[in-house]
C-alpha positions as CSV (number, residue, x, y, z in Angstrom):
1,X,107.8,75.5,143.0
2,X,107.4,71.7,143.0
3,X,110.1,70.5,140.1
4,X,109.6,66.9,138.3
5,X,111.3,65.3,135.6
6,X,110.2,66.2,131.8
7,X,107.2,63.5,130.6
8,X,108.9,61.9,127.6
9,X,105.2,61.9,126.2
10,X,105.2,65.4,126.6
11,X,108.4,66.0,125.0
12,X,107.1,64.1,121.7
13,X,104.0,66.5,121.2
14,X,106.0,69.1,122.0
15,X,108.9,68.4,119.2
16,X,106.4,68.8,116.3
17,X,108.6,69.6,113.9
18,X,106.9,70.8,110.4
19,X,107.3,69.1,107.1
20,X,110.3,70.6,105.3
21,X,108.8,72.2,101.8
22,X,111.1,71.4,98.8
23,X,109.1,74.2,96.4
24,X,111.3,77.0,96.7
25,X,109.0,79.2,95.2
26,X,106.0,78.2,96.8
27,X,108.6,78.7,100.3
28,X,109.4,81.9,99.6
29,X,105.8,83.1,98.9
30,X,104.5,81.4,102.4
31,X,107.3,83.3,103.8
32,X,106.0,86.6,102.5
33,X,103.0,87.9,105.2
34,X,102.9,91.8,103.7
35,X,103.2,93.7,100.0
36,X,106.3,95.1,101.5
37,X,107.7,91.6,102.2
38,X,106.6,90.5,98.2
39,X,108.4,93.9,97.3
40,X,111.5,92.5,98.9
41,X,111.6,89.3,97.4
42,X,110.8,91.2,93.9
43,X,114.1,93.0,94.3
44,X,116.2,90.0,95.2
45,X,114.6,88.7,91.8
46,X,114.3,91.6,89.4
47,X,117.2,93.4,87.2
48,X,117.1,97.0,88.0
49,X,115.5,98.3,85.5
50,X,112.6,96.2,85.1
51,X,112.3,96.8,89.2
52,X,112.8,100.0,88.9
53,X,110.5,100.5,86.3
54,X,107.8,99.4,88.6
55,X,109.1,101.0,91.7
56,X,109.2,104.6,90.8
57,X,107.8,107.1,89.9
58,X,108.6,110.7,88.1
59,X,111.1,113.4,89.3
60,X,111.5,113.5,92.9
61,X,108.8,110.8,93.5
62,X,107.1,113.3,96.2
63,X,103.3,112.0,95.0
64,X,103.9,108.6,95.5
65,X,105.8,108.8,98.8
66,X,102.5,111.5,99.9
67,X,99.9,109.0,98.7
68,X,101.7,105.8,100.8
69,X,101.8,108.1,104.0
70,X,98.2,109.5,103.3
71,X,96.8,105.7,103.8
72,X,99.7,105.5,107.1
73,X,98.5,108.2,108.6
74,X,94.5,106.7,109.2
75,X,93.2,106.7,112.3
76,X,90.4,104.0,112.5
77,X,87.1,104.1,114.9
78,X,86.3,100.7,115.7
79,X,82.6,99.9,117.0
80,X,82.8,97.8,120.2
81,X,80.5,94.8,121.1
82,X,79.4,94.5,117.4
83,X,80.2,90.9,116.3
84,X,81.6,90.6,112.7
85,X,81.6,86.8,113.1
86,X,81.5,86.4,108.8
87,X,82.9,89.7,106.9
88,X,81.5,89.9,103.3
89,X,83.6,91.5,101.4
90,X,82.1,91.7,98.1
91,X,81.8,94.6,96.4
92,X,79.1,95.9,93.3
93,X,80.4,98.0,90.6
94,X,79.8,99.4,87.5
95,X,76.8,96.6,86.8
96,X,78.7,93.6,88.2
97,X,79.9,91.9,91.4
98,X,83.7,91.6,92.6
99,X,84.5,89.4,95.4
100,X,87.0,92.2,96.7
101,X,86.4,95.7,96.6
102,X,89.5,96.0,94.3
103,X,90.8,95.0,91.0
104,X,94.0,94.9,89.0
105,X,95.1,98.0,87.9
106,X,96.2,98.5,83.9
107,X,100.1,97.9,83.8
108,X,102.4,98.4,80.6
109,X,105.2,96.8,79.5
110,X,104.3,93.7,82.4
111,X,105.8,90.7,80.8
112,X,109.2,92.5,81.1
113,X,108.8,92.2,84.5
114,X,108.1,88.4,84.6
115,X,107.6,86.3,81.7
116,X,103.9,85.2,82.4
117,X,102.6,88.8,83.0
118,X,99.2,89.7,82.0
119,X,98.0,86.2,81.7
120,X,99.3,85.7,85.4
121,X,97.2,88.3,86.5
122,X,94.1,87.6,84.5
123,X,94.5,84.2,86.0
124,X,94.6,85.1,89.4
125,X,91.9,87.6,89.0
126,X,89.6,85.4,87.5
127,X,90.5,82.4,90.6
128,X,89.6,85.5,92.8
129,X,86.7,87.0,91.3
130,X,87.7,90.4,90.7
131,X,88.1,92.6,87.7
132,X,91.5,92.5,85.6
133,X,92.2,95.7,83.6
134,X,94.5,95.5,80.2
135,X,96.8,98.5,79.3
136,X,97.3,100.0,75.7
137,X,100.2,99.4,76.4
138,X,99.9,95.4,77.8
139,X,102.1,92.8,76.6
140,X,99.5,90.7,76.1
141,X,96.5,90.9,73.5
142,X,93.2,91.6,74.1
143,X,91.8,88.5,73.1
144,X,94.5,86.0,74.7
145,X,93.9,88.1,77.9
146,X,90.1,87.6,77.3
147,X,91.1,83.6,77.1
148,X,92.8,83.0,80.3
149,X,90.0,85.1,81.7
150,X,87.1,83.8,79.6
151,X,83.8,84.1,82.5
152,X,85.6,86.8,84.5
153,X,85.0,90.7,84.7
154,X,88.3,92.0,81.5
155,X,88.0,95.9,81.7
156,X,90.7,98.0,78.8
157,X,92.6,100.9,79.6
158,X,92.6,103.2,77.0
159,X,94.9,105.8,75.6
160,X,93.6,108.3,72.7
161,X,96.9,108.0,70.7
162,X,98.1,110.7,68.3
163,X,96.8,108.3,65.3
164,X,93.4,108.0,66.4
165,X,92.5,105.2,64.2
166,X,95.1,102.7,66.5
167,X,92.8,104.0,69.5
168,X,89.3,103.3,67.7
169,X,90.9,99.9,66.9
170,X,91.3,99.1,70.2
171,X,88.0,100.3,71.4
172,X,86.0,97.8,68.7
173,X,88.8,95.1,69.5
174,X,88.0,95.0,73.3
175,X,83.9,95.6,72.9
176,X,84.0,92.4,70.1
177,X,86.3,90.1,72.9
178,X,83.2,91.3,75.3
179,X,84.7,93.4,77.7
180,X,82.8,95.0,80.3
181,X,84.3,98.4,81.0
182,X,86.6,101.1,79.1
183,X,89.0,103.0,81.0
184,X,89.3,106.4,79.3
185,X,92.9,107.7,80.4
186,X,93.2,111.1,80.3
187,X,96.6,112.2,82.8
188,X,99.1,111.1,80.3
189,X,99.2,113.8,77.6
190,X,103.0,113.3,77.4
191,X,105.3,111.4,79.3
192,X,106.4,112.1,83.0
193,X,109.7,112.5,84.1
194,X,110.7,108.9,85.2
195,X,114.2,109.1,86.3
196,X,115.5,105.8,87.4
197,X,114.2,104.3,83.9
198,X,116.7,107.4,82.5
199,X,119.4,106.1,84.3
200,X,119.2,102.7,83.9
201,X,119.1,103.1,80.4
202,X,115.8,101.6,80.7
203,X,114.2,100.6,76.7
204,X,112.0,97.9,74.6
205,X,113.5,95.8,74.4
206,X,116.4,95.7,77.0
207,X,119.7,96.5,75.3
208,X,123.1,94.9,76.8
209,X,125.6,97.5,78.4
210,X,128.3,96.5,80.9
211,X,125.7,97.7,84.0
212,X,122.7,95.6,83.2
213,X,124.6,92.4,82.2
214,X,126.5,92.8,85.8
215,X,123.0,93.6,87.3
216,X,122.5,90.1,85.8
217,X,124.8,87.6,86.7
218,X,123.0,87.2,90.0
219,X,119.6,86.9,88.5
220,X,120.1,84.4,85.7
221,X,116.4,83.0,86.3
222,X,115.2,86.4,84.7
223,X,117.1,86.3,82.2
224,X,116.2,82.1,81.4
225,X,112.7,83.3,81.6
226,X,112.8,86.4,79.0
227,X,115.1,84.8,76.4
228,X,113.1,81.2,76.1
229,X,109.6,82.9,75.9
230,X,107.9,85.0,73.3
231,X,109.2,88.0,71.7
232,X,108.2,91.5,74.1
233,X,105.7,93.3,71.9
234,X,102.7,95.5,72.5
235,X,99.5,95.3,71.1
236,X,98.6,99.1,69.8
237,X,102.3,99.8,68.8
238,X,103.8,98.9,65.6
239,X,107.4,99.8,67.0
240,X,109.2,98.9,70.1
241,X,112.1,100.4,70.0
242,X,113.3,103.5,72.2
243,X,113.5,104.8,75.8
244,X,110.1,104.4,77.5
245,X,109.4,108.2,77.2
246,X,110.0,108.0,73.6
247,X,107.6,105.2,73.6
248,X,105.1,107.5,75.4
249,X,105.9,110.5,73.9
250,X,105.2,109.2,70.3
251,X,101.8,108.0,71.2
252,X,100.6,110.0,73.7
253,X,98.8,112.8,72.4
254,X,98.5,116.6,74.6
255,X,95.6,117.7,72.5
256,X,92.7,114.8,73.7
257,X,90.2,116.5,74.7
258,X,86.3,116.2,76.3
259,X,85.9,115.9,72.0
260,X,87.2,112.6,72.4
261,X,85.3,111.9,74.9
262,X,82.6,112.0,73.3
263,X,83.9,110.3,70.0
264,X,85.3,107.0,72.3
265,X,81.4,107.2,74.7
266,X,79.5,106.7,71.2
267,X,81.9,103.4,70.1
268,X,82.0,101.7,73.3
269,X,78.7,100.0,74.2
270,X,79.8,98.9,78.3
271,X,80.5,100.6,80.9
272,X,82.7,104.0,80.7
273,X,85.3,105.5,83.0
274,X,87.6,108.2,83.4
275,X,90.5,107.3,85.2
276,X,93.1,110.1,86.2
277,X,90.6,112.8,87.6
278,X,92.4,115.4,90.2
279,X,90.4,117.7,91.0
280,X,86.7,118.4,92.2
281,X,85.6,120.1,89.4
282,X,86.5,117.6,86.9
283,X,84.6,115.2,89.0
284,X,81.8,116.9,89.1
285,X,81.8,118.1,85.4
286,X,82.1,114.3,84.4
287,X,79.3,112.7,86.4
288,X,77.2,115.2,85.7
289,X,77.5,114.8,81.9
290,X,76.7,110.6,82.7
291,X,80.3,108.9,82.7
292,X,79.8,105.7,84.4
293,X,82.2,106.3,86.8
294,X,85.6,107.8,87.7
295,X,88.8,106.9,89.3
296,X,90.7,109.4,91.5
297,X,94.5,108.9,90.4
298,X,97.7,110.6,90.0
299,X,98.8,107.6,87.7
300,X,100.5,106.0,90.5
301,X,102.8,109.3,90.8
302,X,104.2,108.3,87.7
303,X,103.5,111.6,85.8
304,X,103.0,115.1,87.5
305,X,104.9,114.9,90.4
306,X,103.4,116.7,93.4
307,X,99.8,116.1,92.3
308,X,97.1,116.2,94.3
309,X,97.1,112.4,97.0
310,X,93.8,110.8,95.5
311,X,92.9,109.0,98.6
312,X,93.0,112.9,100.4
313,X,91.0,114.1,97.7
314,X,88.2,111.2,97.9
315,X,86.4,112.7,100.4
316,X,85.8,116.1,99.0
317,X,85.2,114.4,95.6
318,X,82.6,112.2,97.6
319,X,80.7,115.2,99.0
320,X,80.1,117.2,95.6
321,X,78.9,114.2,93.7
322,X,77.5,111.9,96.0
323,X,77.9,108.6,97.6
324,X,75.5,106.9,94.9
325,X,78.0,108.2,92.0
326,X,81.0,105.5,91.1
327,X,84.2,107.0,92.5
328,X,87.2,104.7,92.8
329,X,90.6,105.2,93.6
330,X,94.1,104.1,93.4
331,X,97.4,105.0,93.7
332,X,99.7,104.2,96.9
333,X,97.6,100.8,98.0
334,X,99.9,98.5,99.6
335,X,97.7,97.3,102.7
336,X,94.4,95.8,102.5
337,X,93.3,98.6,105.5
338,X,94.1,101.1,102.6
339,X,91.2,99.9,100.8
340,X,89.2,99.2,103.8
341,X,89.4,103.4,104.4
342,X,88.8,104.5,100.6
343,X,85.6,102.3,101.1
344,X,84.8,104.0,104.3
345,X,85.7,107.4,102.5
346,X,82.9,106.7,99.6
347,X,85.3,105.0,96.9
348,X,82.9,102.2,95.6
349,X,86.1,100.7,94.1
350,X,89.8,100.5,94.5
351,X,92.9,99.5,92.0
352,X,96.2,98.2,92.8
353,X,99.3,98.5,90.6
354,X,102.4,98.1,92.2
355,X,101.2,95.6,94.4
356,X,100.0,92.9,91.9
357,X,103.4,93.7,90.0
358,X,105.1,93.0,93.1
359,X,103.5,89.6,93.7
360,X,104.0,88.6,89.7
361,X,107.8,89.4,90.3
362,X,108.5,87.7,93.6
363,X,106.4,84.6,92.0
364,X,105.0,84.5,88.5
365,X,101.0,83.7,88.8
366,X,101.8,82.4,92.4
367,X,103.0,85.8,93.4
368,X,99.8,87.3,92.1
369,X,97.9,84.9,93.8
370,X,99.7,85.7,97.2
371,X,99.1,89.4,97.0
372,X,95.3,88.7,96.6
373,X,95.3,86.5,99.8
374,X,97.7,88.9,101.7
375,X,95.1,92.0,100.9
376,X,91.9,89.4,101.5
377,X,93.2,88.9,105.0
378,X,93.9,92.3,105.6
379,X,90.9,93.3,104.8
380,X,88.8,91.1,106.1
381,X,90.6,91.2,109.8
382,X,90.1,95.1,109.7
383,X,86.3,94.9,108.9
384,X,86.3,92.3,111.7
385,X,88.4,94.5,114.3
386,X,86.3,97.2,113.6
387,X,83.3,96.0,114.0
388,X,81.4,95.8,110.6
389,X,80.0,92.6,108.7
390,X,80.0,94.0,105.0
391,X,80.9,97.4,103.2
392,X,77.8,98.8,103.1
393,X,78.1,99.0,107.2
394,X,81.7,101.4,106.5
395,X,81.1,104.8,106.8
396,X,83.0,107.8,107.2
397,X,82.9,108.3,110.8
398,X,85.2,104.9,110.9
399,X,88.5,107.2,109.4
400,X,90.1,110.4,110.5
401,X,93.0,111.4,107.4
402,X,95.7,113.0,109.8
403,X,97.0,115.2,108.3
404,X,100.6,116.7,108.0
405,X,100.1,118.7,104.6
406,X,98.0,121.7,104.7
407,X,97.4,124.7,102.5
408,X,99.1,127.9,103.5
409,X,96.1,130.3,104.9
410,X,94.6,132.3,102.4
411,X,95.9,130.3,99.6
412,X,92.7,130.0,96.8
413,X,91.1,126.4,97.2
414,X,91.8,124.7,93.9
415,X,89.7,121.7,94.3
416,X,86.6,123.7,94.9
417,X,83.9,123.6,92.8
């Protein structure tokens, strides 16, 4: 091989070096290219606790761990020699549009996890166009969420509390602010067995001990943040005080019923959903009696432990009540080929949790704003890669579930109708 000397002009174009950016947040977040990578920078960033709160899940944390390896174990079916030159990825849902098929999930307690919390993500939902969902027990009101997001899609997440006047409050609060949809919750009767919150001591508000202050030290940001902004509170409970459980427990009520159902469906003038259906009966049984739609959820594996994975259940859920019906799911979603599946599966819908909390503590609003982009790439490159210009063109036969968990033979099928 002939050898010469390097061109200088060649060595100039090739030493491009690029600009240096000074914004250490908006450098870290460029850095991050997955939800896992967000997840990591969240950790760096986070006390224990408040991570920890987000991270887990109840008892052995068996249904999350089955729900993330559900989505892992996908096989996909691209088409070949079908140009998806433009992917539209815009989804229709319970009488509106989203420019994603997914929204923000209801979180509690969220400004404990960064100071700008539901406002972040009703920001960055409303930048996005997609829905943003408010917990009973947000850390933000109703109406200052409703504010930040004043044109966008605001859905509520509702919990029939043991005083069912707080509840009805709620439910007339969110229809005057002019909320869309209702979230009926119905798989937290009582409180699920949350371990790492037990013990790290985990309460509202955070109380001082030896561990969490030393937890501290290398995460005074956190701190800077929650001690110059306003006090924690939550909007349907008139005390704060006490381990999360007790804060569930004393709310929650195990004797909601389809009665209240029927009580919260004649208040609420929008949309209506149950969210936390596990089972094909249930599903069935609900759209049937003219629910607007449901979501297929374990509460993030946050309650019973070893539930049933929703995104293995979609399917069967899919066939009894057809593809017209509004089935969404959540619980597990941390790639944007996750959501890309459910669609495929029959969800009309997805929600994600973790992931937006993830993104709000790795970032504050930026964060949030990342994990949208990072699941809007995803998504949109797996459409493209397999061969489909818009969700209506996803269909089943574009997913094979693998599965590794199967009933033992003869065992009675519990999710039959």
């Amino acid at each position: 091989m002939k050898r010469q000397l390097p061109n200088p002009r060649e060595l100039v174009e090739l030493l491009q070096f690029k600009k240096p950016d000074l914004n250490a947040r908006r450098r870290r977040l460029d850095a991050a290219l997955t939800i896992d990578d967000l997840r990591a920078i969240a950790k760096r960033r986070t006390p224990a606790a408040a991570f920890d709160y987000t991270d887990g899940a109840a008892d052995g944390e068996i249904s999350l761990a089955r729900a993330r390896q559900a989505f892992e174990d996908v096989e996909f079916h691209p088409d070949i020699l079908k140009p998806a030159e433009r992917v539209d990825t815009r989804a229709t849902v319970l009488g509106g549009t989203s420019a994603l098929p997914f929204g923000i999930a209801p979180t509690g307690f969220t400004r404990l996890m960064q100071s700008e919390g539901e406002t972040a993500g009703a920001g960055a939902a409303a930048a996005a166009g997609i829905p943003f969902t408010l917990s009973t027990l947000g850390t933000t009101t109703i109406e200052d969420v409703k504010a930040v997001n004043p044109h966008g899609r605001n859905w509520f997440q509702l919990y029939v509390m043991r005083d069912r006047s707080i509840s009805y409050g709620l439910v007339e609060r969110a229809a005057a602010a002019g909320y869309d949809t209702l979230m009926f919750t119905v798989d937290t009767p009582v409180a699920g067995a949350r371990l790492r919150d037990t013990r790290n001591g985990f309460s509202i508000p955070p109380q001082l001990s030896l561990k969490t202050i030393a937890n501290a030290i290398p995460r005074p940001w956190w701190w800077f943040d929650f001690l110059t902004t306003p006090k924690l509170e939550f909007a349907s409970l008139s005390t704060t005080g006490g381990t999360v459980g007790e804060l569930l427990n004393s709310a929650m009520d195990p004797t909601i019923s389809y009665d209240d159902l029927d009580v919260i469906r004649s208040m609420w003038p929008g949309k209506l959903v149950v969210k936390g259906v596990q089972n094909v009966p249930d599903a069935v049984r609900l759209i049937e009696g003219g629910v607007d739609g449901i979501v297929l959820s374990n509460h993030g594996g946050r309650q019973l432990d070893r539930a049933p994975i929703p995104f293995r259940l979609l399917p069967q859920v899919v066939r009894e009540v057809g593809r017209d019906a509004t089935v969404m799911v959540d619980t597990g979603i941390m790639h944007g080929a996750d959501i890309v599946a459910s669609v495929a599966l029959g969800a009309k819908f997805t929600l994600i949790g973790r992931a937006y909390l993830y993104g709000l503590m790795a970032g504050g609003r930026e964060g949030v704003d990342r994990t949208i982009a990072i699941l809007r790439t995803e998504i949109e490159r797996t459409m493209a890669l397999l061969g489909v210009s818009s969700l209506d063109e996803l269909e089943p036969r574009h997913v094979t579930q693998l599965r590794r968990l199967e009933p033992v033979p003869g065992q009675r099928d519990v999710t039959a109708r």
